[in-house]
C-alpha positions as CSV (number, residue, x, y, z in Angstrom):
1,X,65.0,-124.6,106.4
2,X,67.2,-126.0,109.3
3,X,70.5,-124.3,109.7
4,X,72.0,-127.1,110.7
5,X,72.1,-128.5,107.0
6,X,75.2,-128.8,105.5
7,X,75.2,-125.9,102.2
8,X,72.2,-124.4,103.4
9,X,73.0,-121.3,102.3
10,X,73.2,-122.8,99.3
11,X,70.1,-124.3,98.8
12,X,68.2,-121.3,100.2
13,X,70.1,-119.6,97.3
14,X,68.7,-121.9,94.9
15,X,65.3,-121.8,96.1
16,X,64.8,-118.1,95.8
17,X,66.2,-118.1,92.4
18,X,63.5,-120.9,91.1
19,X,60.8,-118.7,92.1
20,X,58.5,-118.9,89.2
21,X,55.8,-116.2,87.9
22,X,52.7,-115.8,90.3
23,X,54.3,-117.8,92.7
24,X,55.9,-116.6,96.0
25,X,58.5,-118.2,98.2
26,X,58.8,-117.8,101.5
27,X,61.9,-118.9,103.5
28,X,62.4,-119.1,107.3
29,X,65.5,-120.3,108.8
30,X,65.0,-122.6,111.9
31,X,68.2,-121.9,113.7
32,X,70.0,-125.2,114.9
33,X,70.3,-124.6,118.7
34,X,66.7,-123.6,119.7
35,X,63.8,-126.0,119.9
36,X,62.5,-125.6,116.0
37,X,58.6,-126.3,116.5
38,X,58.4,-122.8,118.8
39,X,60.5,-121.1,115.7
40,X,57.8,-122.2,113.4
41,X,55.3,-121.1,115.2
42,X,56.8,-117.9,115.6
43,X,56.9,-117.6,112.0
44,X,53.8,-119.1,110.9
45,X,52.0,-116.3,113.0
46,X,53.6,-113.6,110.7
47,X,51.7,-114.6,107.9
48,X,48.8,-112.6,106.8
49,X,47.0,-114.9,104.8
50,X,46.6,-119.1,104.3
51,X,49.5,-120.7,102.1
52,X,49.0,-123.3,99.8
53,X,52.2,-125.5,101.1
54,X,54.7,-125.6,104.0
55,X,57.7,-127.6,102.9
56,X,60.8,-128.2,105.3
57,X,64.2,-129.2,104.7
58,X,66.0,-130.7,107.7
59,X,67.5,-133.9,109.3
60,X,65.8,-137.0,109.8
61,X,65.3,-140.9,109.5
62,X,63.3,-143.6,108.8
63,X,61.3,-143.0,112.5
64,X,62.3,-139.2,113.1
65,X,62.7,-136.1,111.9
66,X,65.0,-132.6,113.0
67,X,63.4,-129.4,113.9
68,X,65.5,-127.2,115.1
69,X,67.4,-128.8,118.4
70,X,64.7,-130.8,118.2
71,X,64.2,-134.5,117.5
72,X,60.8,-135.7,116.6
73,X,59.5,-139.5,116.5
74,X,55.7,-140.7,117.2
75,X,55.7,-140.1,121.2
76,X,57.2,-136.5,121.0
77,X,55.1,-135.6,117.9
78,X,51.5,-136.7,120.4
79,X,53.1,-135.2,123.2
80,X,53.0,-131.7,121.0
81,X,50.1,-132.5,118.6
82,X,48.4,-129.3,119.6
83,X,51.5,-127.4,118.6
84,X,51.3,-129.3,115.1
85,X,47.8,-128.6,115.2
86,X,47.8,-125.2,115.0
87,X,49.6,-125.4,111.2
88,X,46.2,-126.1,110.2
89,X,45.3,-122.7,110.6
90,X,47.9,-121.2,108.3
91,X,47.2,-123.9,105.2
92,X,44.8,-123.0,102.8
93,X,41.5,-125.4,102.5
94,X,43.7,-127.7,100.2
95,X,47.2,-126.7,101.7
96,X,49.9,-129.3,102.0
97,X,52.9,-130.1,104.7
98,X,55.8,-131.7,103.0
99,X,59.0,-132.8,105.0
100,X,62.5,-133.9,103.2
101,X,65.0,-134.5,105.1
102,X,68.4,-136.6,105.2
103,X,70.7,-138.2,107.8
């Protein structure tokens, strides 16, 4: 979840509290100053196993998307496809990556 969302707190509240039985939630905070594809990174290589899903909530429009202090669109996405690569390896065989994000 970007920091830089207005009510984030907010919505990170309401996310942990619609945790449901035999499911767990993890939430990282991508802080808004700091380049937010090397913060995912970081965190992804905490996990000890394959997740089913990797959702974020950040900024974005209708060719671009907010990571951190980081503004993605197709040429910066290629120039860093190994970086978005490596998700693959933390996703389960059926796993899914799911951005929503607002202006």
């Amino acid at each position: 979840m970007d920091e830089g969302l207005e009510d984030y707190e907010r919505i990170l509240a309401d996310l942990t509290n619609r945790q449901g039985q035999g499911t767990q939630t993890l939430v990282f905070r991508i802080e808004a100053g700091i380049d937010g594809l090397e913060q995912i990174n970081a965190h992804l290589a905490t996990l000890s196993a394959p997740v089913d899903a990797i959702h974020f909530l950040s900024h974005g429009t209708d060719r671009a998307f907010k990571l951190g202090s980081t503004w993605f669109d197709y040429s910066s996405v290629v120039a860093r496809q190994a970086e978005f690569n490596a998700w693959s390896g933390f996703l389960a065989a059926d796993g899914d990556i799911l951005f929503y994000a607002c202006e």
